[in-house]
NUTIMAR-810563 format. One line per 4 residues: number of its first residue (from 1); for each residue x, y, z of N, C-alpha, C, O. Coordinates in steps of 0.001 Angstrom, whole numbers, plus 500000, padded with zeros to 6 digits. Example, Ala and Ser with C-alpha at 12.3 -4.5 7.8 and 13.67 -1.06 7.14 Angstrom:
1 = 513190 494310 507800 512300 495500 507800 513200 496700 507800 514236 496681 508465; 512850 497750 507080 513670 498940 507140 512900 500030 507870 513409 501138 508039 $
***
This chain:
1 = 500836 498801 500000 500000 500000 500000 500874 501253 500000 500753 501981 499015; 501953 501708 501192 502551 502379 500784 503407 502778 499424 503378 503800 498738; 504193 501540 499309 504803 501823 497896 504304 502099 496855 504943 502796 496068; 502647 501510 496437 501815 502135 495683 501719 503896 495476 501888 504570 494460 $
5 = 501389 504290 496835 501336 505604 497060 502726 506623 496408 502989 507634 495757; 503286 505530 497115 505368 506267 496650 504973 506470 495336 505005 507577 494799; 504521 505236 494680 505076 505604 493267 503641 506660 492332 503743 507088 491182; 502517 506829 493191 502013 507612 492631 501943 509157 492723 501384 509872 491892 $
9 = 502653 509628 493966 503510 510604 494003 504796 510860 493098 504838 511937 492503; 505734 510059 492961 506584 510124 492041 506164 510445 490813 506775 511255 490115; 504845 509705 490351 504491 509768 489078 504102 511252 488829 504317 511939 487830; 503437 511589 490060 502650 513091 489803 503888 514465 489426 503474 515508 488919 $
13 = 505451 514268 489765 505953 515208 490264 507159 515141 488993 507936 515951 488489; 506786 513509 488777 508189 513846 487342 507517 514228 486326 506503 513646 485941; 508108 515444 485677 508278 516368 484060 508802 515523 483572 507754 514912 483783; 509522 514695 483013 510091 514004 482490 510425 512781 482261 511652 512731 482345 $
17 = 510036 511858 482040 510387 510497 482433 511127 509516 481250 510278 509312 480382; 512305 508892 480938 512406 508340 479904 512791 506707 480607 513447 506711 481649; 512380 505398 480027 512640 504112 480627 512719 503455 479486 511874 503498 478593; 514086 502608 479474 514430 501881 478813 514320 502212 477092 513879 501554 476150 $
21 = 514797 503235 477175 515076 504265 475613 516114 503652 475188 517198 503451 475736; 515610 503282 473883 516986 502757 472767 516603 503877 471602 515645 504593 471314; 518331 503506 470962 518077 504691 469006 519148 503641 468676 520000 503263 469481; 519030 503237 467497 519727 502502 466694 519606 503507 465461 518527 503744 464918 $
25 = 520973 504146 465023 521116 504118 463281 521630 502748 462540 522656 502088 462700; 520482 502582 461646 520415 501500 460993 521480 500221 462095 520841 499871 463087; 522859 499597 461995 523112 498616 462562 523832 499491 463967 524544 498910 464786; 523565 500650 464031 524687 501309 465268 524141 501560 466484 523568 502649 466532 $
29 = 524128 501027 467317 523457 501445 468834 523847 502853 469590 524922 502896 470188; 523243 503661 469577 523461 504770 469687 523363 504990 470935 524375 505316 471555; 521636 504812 471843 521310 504283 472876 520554 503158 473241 519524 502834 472650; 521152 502395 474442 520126 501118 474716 519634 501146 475952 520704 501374 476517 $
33 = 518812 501091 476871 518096 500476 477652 518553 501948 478813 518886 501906 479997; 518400 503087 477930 518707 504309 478887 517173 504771 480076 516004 504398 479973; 517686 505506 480917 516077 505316 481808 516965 506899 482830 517940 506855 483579; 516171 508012 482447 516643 509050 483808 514950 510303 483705 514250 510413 482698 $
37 = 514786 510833 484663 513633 510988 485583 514247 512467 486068 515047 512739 486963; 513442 513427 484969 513583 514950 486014 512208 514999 486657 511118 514487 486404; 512877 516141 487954 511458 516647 488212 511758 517794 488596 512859 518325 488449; 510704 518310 489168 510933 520415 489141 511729 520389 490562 511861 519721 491587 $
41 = 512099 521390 490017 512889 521891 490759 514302 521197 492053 514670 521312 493223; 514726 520253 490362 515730 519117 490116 516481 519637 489334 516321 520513 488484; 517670 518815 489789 518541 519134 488764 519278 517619 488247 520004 516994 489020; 518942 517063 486632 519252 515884 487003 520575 515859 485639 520383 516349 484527 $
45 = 521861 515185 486069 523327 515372 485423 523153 514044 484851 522725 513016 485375; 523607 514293 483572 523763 513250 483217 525265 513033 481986 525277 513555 480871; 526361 512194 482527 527441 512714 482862 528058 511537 481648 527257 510615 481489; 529161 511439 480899 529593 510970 479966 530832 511003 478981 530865 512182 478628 $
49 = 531901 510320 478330 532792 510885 477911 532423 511217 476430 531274 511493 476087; 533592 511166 475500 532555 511527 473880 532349 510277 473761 532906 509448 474481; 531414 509949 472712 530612 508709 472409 530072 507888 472974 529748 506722 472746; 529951 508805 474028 529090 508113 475836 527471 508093 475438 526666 507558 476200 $
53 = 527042 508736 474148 525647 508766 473851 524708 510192 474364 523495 510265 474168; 525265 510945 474836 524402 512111 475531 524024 513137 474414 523013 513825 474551; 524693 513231 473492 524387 513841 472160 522504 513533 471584 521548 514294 471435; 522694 512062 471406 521443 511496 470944 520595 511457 472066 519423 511753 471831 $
57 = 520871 511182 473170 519750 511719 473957 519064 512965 474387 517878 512907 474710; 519746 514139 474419 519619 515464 474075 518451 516073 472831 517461 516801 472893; 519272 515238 471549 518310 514780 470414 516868 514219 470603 515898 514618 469958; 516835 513270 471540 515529 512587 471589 514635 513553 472390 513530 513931 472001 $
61 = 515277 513950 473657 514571 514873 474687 514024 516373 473756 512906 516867 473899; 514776 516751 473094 514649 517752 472279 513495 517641 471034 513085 518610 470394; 513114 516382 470864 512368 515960 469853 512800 516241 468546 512009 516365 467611; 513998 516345 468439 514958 516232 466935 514750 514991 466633 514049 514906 465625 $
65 = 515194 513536 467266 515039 512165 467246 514083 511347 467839 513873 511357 469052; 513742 510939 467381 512422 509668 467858 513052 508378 468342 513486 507598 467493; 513143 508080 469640 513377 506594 470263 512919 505355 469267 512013 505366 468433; 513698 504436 469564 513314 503433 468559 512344 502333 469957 511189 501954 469760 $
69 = 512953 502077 470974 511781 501342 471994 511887 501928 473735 512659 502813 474103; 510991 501242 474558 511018 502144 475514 510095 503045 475293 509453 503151 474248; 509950 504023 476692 509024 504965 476791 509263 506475 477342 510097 506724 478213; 508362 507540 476678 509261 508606 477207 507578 509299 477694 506514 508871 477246 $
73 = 507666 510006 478318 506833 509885 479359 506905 511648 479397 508071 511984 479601; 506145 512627 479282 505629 513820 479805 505134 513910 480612 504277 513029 480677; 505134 515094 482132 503649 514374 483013 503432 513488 483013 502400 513574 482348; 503554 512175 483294 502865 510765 483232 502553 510487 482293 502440 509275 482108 $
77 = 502231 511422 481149 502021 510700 479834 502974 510267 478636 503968 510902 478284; 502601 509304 478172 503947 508858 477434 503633 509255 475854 502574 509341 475231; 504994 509455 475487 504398 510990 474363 505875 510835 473839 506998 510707 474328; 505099 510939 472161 506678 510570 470909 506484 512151 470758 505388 512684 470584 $
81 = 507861 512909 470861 507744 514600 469822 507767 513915 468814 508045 512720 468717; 507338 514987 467657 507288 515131 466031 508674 515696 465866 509476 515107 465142; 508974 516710 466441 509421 517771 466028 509948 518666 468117 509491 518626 469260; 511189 519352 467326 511834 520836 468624 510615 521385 468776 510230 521842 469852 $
85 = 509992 521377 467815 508124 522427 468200 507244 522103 469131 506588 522757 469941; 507403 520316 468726 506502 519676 469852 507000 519713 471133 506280 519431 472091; 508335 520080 471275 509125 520106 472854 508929 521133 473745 508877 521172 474974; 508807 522147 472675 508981 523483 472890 507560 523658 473274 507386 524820 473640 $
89 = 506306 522838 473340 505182 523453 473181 504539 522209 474902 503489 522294 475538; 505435 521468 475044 504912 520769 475992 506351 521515 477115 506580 520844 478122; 506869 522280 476999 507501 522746 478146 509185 522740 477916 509909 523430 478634; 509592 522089 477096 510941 521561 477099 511971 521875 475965 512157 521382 474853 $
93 = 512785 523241 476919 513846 523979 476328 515097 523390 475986 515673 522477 476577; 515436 523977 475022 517180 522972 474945 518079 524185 474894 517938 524985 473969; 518850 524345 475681 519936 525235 475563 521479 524636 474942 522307 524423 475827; 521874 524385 473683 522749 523496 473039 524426 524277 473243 524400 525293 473939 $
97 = 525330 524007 472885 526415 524636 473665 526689 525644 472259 527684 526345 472444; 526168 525829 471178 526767 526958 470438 525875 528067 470486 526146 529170 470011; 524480 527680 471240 524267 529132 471814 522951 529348 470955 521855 529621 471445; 523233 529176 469516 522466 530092 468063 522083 530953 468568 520924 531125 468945 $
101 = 523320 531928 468715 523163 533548 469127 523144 534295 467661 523689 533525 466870; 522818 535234 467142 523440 536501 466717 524397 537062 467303 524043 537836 468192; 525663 536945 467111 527032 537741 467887 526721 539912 467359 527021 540964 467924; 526112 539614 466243 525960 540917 466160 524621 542032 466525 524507 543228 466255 $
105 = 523988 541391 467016 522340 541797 467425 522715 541992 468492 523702 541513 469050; 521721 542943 468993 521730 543247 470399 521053 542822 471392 519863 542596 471167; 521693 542526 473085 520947 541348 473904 519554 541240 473678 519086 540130 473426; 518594 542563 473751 517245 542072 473967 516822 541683 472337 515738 541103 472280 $
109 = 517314 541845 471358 517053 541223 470151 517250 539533 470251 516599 538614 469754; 518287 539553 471006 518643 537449 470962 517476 537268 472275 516682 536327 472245; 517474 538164 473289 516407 537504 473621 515101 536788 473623 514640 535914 474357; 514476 537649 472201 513217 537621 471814 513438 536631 470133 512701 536645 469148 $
113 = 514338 536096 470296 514283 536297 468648 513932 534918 468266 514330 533826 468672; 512788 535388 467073 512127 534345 466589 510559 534339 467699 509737 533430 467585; 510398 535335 468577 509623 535256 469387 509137 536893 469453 508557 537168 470503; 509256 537772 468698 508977 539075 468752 507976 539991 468640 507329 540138 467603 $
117 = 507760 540778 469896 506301 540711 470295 506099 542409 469193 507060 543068 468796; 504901 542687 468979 504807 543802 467864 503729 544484 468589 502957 544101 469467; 503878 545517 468025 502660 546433 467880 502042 547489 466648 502806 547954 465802; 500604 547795 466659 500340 548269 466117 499557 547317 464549 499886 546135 464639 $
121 = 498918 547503 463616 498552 547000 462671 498464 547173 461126 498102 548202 460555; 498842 546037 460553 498528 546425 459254 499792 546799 458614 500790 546124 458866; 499850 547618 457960 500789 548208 457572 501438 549096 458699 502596 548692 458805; 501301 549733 459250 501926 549931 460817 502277 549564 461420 502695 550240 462360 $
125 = 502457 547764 461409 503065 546767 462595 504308 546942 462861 504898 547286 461836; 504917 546876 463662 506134 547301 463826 506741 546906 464896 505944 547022 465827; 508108 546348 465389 508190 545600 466430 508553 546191 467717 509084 547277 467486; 508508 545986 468798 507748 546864 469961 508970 546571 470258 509268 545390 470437 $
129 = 509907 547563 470368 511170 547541 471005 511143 548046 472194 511489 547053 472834; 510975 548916 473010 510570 549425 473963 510734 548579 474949 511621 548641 475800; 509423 547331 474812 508854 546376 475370 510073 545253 476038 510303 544879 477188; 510738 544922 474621 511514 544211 474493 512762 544299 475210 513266 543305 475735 $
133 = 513300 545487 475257 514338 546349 475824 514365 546159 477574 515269 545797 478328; 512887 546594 477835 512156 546514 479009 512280 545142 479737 512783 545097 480859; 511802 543963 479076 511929 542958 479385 512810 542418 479594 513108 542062 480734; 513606 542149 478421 514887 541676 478865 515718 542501 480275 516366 541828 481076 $
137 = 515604 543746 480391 516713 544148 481795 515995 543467 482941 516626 543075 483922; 514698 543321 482832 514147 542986 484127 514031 541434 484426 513622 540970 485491; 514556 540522 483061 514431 538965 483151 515419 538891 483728 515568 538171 484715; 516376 539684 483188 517987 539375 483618 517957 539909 485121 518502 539231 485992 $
141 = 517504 540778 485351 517822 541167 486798 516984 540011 487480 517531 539646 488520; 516293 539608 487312 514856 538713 488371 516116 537391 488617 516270 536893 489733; 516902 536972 487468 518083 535823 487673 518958 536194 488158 519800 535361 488494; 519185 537531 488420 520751 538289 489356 521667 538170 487664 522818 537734 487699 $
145 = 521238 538461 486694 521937 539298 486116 522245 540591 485628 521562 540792 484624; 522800 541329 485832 523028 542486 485669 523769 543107 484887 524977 543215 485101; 523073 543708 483673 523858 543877 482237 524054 545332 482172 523055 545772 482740; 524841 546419 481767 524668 547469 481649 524417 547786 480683 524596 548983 480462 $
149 = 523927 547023 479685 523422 547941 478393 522953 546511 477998 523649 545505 478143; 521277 546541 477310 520985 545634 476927 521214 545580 475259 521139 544610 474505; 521471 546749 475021 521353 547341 473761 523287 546960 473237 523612 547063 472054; 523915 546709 473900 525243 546106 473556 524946 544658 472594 524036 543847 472762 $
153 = 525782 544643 471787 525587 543279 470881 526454 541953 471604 527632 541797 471924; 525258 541122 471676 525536 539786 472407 527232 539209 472419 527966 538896 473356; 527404 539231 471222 528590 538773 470805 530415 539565 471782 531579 539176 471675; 529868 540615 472539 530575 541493 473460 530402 540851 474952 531040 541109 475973 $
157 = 529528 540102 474784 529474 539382 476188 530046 538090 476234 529708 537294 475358; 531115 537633 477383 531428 536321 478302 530583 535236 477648 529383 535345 477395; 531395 534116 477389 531197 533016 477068 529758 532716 478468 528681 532554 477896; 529652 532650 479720 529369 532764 480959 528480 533541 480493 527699 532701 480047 $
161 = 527947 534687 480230 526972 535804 480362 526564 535129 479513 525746 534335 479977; 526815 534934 477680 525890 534621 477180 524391 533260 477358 523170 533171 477229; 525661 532405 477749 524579 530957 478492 523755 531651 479504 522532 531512 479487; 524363 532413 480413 523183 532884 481218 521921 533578 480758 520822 533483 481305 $
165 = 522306 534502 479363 520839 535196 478823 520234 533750 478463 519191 533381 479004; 520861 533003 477607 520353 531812 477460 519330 530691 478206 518373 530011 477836; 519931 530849 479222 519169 530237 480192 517906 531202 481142 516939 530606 481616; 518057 532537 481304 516853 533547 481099 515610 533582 480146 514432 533825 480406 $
169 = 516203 533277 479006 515423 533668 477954 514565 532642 478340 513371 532830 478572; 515460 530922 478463 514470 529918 478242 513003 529752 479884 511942 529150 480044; 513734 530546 480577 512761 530765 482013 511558 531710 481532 510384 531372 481684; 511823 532548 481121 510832 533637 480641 509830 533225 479804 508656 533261 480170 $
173 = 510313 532659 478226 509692 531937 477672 508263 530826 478447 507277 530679 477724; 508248 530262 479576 507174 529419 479840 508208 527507 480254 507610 526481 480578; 509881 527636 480071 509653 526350 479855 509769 525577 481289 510261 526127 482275; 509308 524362 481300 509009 523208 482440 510305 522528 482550 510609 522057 483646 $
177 = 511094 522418 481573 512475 521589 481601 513213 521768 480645 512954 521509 479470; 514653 522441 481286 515496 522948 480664 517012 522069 480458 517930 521817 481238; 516742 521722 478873 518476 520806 478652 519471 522147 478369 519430 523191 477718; 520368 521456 479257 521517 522208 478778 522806 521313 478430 523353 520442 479105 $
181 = 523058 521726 477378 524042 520848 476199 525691 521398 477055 526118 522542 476897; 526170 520713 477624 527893 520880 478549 527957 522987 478359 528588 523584 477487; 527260 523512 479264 527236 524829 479138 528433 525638 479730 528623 526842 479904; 529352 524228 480035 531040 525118 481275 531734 524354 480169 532938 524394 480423 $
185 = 531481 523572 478886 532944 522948 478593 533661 523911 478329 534756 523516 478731; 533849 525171 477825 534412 525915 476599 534822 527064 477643 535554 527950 477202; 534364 527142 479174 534710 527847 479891 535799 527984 481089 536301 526898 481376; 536202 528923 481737 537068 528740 482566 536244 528602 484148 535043 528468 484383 $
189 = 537381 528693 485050 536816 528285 486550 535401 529273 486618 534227 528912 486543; 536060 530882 486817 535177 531492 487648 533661 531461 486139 532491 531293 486484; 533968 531612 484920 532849 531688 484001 531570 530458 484210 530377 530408 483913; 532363 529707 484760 531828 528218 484924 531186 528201 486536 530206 527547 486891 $
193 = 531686 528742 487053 531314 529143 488848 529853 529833 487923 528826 529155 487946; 529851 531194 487135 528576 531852 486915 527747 530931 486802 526876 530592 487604; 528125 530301 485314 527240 529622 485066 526337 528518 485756 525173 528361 485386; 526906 527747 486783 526118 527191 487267 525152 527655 488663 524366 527020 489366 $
197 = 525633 529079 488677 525142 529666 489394 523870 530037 489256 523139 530268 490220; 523404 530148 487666 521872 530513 487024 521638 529679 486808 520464 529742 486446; 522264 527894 486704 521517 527011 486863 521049 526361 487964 520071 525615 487920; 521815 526642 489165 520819 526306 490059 519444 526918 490767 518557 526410 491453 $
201 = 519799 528787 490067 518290 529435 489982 517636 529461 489016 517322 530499 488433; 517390 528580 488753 516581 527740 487225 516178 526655 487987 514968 526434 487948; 516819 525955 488635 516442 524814 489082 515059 525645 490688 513978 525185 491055; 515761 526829 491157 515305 526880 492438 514121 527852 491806 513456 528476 492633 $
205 = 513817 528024 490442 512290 528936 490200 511177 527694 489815 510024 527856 489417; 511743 526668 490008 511091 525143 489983 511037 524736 488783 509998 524148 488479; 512085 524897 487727 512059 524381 487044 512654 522740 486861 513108 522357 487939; 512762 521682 485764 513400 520440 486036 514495 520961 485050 514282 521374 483910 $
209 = 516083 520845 485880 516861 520362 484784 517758 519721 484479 518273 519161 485446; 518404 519443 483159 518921 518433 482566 520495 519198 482494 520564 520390 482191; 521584 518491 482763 522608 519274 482712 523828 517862 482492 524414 516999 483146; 523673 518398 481052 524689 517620 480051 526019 517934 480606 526136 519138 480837 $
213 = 527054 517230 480890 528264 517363 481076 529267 516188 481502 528913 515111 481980; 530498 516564 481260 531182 515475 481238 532359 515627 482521 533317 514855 482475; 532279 516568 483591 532682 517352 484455 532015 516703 485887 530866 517016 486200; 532626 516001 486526 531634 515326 487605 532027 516235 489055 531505 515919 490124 $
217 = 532872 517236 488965 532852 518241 489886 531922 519274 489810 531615 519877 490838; 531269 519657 488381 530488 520629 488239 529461 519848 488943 529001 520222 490022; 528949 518336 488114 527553 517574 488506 527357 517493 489657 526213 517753 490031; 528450 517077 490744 528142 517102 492407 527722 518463 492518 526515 518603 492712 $
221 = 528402 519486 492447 528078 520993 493155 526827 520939 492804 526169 520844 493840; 526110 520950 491835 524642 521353 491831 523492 519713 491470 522273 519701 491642; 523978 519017 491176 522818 518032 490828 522053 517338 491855 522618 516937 492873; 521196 517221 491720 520447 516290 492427 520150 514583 492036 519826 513679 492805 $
225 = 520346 514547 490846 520807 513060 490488 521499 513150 489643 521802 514085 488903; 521930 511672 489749 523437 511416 488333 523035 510085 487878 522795 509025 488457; 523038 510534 486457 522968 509221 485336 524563 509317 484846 525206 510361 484950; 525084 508140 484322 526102 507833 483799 525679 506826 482442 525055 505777 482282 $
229 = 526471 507887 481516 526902 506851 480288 527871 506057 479996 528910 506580 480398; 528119 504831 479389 528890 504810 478904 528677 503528 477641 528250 502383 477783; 529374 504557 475837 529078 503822 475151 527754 503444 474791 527484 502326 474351; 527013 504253 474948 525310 504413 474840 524523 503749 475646 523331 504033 475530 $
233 = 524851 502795 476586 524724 502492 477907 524722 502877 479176 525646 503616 479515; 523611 502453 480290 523736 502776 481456 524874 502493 482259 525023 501273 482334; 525725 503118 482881 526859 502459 484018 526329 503095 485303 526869 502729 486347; 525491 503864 485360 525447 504287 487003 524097 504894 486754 523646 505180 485645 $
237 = 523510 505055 487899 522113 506018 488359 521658 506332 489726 520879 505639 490381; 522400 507815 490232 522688 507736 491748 521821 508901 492256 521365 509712 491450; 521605 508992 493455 521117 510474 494203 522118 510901 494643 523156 510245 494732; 521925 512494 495119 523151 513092 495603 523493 512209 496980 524563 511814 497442 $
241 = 522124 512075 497426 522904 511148 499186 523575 509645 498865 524057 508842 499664; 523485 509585 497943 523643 508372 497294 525211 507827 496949 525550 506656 497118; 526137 508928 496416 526827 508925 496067 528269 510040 496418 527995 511204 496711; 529599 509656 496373 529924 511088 496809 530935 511724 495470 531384 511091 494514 $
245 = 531050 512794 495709 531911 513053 494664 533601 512309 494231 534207 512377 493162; 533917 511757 495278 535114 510792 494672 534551 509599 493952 535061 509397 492850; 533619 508773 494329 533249 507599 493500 532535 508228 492511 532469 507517 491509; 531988 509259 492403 531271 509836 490937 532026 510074 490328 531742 509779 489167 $
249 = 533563 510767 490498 534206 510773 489562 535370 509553 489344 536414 509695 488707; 534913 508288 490052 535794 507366 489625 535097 506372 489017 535703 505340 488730; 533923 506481 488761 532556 506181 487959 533053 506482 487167 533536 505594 486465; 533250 507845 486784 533143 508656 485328 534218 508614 484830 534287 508757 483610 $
253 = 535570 508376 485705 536813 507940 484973 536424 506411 484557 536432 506520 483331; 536261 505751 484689 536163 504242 484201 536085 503612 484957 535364 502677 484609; 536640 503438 486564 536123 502393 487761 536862 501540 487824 537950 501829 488321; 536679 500315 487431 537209 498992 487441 538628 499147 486371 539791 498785 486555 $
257 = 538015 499801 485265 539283 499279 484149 540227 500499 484665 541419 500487 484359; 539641 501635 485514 541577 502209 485759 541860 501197 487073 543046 501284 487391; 541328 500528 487684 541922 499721 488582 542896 498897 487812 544062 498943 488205; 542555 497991 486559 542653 497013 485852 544155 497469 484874 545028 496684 484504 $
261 = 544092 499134 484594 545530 499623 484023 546507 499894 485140 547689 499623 484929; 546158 500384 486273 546932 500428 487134 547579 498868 487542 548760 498550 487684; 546730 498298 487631 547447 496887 488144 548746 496450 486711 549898 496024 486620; 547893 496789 486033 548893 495938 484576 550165 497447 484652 551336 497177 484382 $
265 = 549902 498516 484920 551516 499347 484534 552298 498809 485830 553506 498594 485726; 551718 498615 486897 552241 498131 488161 553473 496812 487537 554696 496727 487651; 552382 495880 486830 553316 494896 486607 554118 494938 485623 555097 494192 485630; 553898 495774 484608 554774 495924 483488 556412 496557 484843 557434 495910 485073 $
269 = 556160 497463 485225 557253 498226 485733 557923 497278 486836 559080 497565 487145; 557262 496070 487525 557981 495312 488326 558822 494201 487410 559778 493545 487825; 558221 494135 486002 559046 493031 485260 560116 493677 484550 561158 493138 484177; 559816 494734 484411 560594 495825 483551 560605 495591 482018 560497 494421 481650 $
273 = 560720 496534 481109 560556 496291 479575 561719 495302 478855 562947 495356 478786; 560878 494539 478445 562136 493186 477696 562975 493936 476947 562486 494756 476170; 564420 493779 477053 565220 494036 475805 566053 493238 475357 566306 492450 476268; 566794 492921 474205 567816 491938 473630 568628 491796 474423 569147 492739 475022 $
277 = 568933 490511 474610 570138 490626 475643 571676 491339 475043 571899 491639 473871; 572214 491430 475708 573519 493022 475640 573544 493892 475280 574564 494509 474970; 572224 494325 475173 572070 495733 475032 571631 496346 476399 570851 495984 477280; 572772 497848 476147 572081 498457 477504 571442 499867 477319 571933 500267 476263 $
281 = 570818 500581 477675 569928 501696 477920 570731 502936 477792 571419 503156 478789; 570823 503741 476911 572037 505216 477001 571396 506264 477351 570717 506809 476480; 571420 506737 478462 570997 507807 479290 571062 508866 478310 572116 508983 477685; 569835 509878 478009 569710 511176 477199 570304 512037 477809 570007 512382 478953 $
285 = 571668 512734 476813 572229 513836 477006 571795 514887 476386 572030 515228 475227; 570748 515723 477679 570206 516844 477394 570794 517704 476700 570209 518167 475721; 572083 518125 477033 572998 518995 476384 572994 519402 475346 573163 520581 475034; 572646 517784 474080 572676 517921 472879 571555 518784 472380 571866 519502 471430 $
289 = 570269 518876 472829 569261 519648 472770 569200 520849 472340 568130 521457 472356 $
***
């Protein structure tokens, strides 16, 4: 009886649900038997090296790609996107790591863009800059960002600032769950300190999110769960109490097989490297250098 209850609470509270998601291109397993669970005002990491598969799942969540089996689950309901439209229209933002900024437009233009609110009619329509201008200083301030000119062209702002309008825009907009495609790879310490700084007030305006990365120091500081890839496969699926940040990142280094190289350089270096017999080793004279 209780556990019934558990799981119909659970059911009520996850935005997101994907179980036992596979994608095969034609003979290539892309993903198999993947399964991770946001909910609001979560933050759920899901952590990987390259060809760990997080690409295509991003894809699927995004409704670029369609799962081949398994179930993906909206609200409790289980639901194929068509289409980024259909994602975008059931709640679910993708923030991808190149941004698709305009470097030359100005912030509240990338804010709105493709989304631009007008006024007036007819032949008079005309786009309500004002408005726009307006909005954006006050989205950014409501996230603790603070821009001095919104009217500066995007492309003048921090690798760090820009993900952050990024991740504004997608709060403002309406969305329920926000992917973000490795939003610190390309960054340094403190840009990367920002950034996850507006993602955990993303996470704390109750939104669910998804935070692609391959960084298992970033994923402890803010996640609330950790999925692990590896090779388009599951290797791990932990809670924060669950897990600590040394075994998450010895998860995410490989686990067993750096045990398994360490043991083998161990023994290579106790047998030492075979050589012909009478030959001996000639110490490098730096000098010559």
């Amino acid at each position: 009886m209780n556990d019934t209850s558990a799981v119909t609470v659970k059911d009520a509270t996850a935005l997101v649900r994907l179980t036992d998601v596979s994608k095969y291109y034609g003979n290539i397993r892309a993903l198999q038997g993947v399964s991770l669970e946001v909910s609001a005002g979560e933050i759920t990491c899901v952590l990987g090296d390259n060809g760990a598969g997080k690409s295509t799942l991003i894809k699927i969540i995004a409704g670029l790609h369609r799962h081949d089996s398994g179930s993906f689950e909206i609200e409790g309901e289980e639901t194929v996107l068509a289409n980024p439209r259909a994602a975008l229209d059931h709640g679910i933002a993708t923030v991808y790591q190149d941004l698709a900024v305009v470097p030359l437009m100005p912030v509240w233009r990338n804010f709105f863009l493709g989304s631009e609110p007008t006024r007036g009619r007819g032949p008079l329509r005309r786009l309500d800059v004002d408005l726009m201008r307006e909005t954006t200083r006050a989205e950014l301030l409501r996230m603790g960002i603070d821009l001095r000119d919104v009217d500066q062209p995007i492309g003048t702002l921090s690798g760090g600032e820009r993900q952050c309008v990024a991740i504004a825009r997608a709060v403002y907009f309406g969305a329920k769950v926000l992917v973000l495609d490795e939003p610190t790879a390309a960054l340094g310490v403190k840009q990367s300190g920002v950034v996850l700084k507006y993602v955990a007030a993303a996470r704390d305006a109750g939104l669910g999110v998804v935070l692609i990365t391959h960084n298992p120091h970033h994923a402890h500081l803010v996640g609330d769960r950790f999925v692990l890839l590896k090779r388009g496969a599951m290797a791990g699926s932990h809670t924060r109490d669950s897990i600590t940040l040394d075994e998450l990142t010895r998860q995410m280094a490989g686990g067993s097989e750096l045990d398994e190289l360490s043991h083998e350089l161990e023994r290579v270096a106790e047998s030492g490297p075979d050589r012909p017999s009478g030959t001996t080793r000639t110490p490098r004279d730096d000098t010559t250098r």
